[in-house]
N, C-alpha and C positions, 0 to 999 in steps of 0.2 A: 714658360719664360720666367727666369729669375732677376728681378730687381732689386738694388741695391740700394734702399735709401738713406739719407743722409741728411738734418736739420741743426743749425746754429744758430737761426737768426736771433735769437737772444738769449737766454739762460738755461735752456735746456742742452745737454748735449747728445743729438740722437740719433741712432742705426739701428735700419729693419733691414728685411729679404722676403719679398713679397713675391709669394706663388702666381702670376696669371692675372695680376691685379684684382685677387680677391682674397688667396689665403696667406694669409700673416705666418712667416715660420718663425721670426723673430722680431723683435722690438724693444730694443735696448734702449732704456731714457737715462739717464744718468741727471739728476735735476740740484738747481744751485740754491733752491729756496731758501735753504738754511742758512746761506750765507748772505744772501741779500737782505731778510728778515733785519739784522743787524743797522742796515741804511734805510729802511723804509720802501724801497725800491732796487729798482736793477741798477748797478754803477756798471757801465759798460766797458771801461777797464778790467774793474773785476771780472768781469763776464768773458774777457776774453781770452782773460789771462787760465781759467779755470777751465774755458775748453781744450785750449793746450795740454793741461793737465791728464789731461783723461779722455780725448778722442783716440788715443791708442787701442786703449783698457775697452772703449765702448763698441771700437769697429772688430776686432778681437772674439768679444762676448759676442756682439751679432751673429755673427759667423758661426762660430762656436753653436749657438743656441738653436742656429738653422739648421745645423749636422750636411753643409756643404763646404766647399772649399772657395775661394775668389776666383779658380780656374771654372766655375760652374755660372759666375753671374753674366748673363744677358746685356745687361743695362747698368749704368748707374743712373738716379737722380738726384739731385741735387738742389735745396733749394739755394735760389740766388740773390734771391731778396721779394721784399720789404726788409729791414729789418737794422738791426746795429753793426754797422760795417765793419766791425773788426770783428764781431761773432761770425756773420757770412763768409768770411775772406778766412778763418780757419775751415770752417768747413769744405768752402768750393777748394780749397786747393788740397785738403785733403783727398777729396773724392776725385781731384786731377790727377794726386799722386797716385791712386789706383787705377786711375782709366790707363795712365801711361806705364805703370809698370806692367801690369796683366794683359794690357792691348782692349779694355773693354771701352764700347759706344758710350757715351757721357751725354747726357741734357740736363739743363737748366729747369729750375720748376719756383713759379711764381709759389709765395710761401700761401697766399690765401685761397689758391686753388686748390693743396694740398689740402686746408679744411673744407672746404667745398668736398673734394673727394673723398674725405673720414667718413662721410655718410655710408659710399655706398661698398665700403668693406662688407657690413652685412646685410645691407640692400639694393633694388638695382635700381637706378636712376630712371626717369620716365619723362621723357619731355615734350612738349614746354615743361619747364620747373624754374620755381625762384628761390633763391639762396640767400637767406638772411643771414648775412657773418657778422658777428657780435662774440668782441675779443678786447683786450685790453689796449689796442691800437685801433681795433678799424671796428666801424659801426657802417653797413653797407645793403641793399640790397640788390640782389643782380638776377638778370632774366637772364637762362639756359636755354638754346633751342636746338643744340644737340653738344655733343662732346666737346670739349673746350672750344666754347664758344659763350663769351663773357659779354654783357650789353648792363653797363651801370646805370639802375636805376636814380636810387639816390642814396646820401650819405651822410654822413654826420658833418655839419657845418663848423664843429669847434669840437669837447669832451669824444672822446670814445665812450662806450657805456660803461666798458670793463673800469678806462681810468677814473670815470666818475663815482664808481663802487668803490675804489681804492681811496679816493681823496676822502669820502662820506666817511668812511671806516677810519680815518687817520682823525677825524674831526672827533670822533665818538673814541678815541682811547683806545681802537681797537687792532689786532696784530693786522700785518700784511702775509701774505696778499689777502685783500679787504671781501672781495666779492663772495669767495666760502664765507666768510663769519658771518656776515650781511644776512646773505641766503639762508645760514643757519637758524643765526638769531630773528630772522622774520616768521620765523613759522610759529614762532609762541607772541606774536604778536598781533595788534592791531592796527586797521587804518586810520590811528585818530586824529593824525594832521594834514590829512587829505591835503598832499602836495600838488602844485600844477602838473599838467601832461603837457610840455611843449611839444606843438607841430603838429598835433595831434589829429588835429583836423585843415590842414591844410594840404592842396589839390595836390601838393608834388610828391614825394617820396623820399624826403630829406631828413634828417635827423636835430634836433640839439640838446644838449642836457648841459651845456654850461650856465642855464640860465637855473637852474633845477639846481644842480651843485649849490649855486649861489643865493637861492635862497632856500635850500639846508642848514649851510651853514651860518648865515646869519640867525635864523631862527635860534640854532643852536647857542650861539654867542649872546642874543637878545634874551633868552631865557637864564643861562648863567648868570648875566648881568642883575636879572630881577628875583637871583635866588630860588627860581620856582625848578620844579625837582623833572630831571626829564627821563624818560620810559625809553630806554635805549633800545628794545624788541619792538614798542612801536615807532620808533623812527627809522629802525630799519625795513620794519614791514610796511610803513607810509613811501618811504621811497623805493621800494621795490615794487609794490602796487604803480606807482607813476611810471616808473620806466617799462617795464612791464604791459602794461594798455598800451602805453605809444608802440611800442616795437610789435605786437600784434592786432592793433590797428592798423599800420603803415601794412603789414604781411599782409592782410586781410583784401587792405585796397588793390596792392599789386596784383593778388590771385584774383581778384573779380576782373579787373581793366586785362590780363592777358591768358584770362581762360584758362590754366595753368593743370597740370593734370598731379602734380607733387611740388609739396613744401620740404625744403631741407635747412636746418639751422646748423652753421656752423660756428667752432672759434670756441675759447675758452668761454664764454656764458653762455655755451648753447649747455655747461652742468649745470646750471644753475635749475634750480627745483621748482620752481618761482614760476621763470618763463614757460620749462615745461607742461608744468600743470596746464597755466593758462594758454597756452598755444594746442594742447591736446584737446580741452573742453571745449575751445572757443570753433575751434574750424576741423569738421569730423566730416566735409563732405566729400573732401582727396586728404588722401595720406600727407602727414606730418612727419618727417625722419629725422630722430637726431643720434649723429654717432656716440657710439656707447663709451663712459667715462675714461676710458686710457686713451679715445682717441680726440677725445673733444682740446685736451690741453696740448702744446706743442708736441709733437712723434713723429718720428719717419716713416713709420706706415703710411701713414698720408701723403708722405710725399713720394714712395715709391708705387703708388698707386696713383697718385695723379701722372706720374713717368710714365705710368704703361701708357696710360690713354690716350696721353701727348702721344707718344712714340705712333702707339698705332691709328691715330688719326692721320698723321700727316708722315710718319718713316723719315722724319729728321730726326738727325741728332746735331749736339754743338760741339766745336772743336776743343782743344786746349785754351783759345783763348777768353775761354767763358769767365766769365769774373764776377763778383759781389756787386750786388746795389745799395744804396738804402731806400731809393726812391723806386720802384717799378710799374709800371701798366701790365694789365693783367693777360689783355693781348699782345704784349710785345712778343718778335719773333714765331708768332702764329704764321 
């Protein structure tokens, strides 16, 4: 079975063709970093305007790179949101114009499932399993207890983790996106400002780091002020030790309270080198999965592989009049 996938929801512009939902025959990313670098962030103008530019040229090279035709694909999917609704709305109607010209089945695919299923391109899922997604929007973790089947544990109450790496790294001088240089620059570092672990030990499975942010920052600002000279490798490796324990803390609890047979880390900080390590060392008594670095950041792989499993769990597909969100639940239309 060939699936067609398809991802916009924010600065990436991307098409795969995924064999059986396991083998990648292509995976076109066409990525806008370079241009956003310039704003510090994503302008979601820009962002939509540049998927215009160049969803031709990407759906084109997929194809191409797969060595099939559009008369050969199965499926499309599609993600439809989370995400910037003018980036989702190029893509879903992209991927309409193909369901409608070629006659191919079309669904809808939540974008954070997609990283949830980057994992298991080259491993196989085993459940129960909990899925810590940690991304520059969503800071979440969810109990699996078979194939799209979503139960939100808990979630970050304010910062995403990603965002909070970006703002630390914009404080410190540092280019965007923050969370690579962060993670870089912490490995020649020290813990020498033993930052707080919000939530750390609290009974739920909730997240915060707006409080962490903020008193980074001030540190930061309070230290300028008094001239004293700051160690910018140990400020990164202070606040990536803090986020870092809490987010394999909360993993830790969740795998004990529901017996859990596999850990999977999704979302653009599941590269991050940091977490790795310390999620590898800390919990060795069920597997640990994190998908491998092309699929950890936005790709369609991921979401032509969460398409199959949708597909074949339930043999729905959605009509024409599938549309973009910004806002979505991860079971909708389950």
């Amino acid at each position: 079975m060939y699936v067609l996938g398809v991802e916009t929801s924010c600065d990436e512009t991307s098409v795969s063709v995924v064999k059986d939902g396991k083998e990648v025959l292509s995976n076109e990313v066409l990525s806008q970093i370079d241009i956003h670098k310039e704003y510090g962030g994503v302008v979601p103008e820009i962002a939509s305007r540049e998927h215009i530019k160049g969803i031709t040229y990407v759906f084109d090279k997929a194809i191409k790179d797969a060595g099939i035709n559009y008369d050969d694909i199965d499926l499309i999917a599609v993600t439809e949101g989370p995400g910037l609704i003018g980036s989702l709305l190029i893509g879903v109607n992209a991927a309409k114009t193909i369901s409608l010209n070629y006659g191919i089945p079309i669904i809808g695919i939540h974008h954070i499932t997609g990283h949830i299923y980057a994992s298991n391109i080259e491993n196989n899922m085993e459940f129960p399993l909990i899925a810590l997604v940690v991304s520059g929007g969503h800071t979440e973790l969810i109990l699996m207890k078979e194939h799209f089947s979503f139960e939100k544990l808990g979630e970050t109450q304010d910062d995403a983790v990603g965002e909070a790496y970006d703002k630390i790294a914009r404080v410190l001088g540092l280019p965007y996106p923050g969370g690579p240089v962060v993670d870089k620059l912490s490995k020649n570092g020290s813990d020498e400002y033993g930052f707080p672990r919000p939530m750390i030990d609290t009974d739920d499975f909730n997240f915060s780091f707006s409080g962490l942010k903020s008193h980074v920052i001030n540190l930061h600002h309070n230290m300028l002020q008094r001239g004293e000279k700051i160690n910018v490798e140990n400020f990164c490796r202070s606040f990536q030790e803090a986020v870092t324990d809490v987010l394999v803390a909360k993993t830790i609890k969740a795998k004990e309270k529901y017996q859990v047979k596999q850990i999977v880390i999704a979302g653009g900080v599941a590269a991050n080198s940091g977490l790795r390590e310390k999620m590898r060392k800390t919990i060795t008594d069920i597997p640990v999965h994190f998908p491998k670095m092309a699929y950890c950041t936005d790709n369609a792989a991921m979401i032509a592989v969460a398409g199959y499993y949708k597909y074949m769990k339930n043999k729905r597909v959605d009509d024409l009049m599938l549309n973009g969100s910004s806002r979505l639940d991860m079971n909708e239309g389950e």
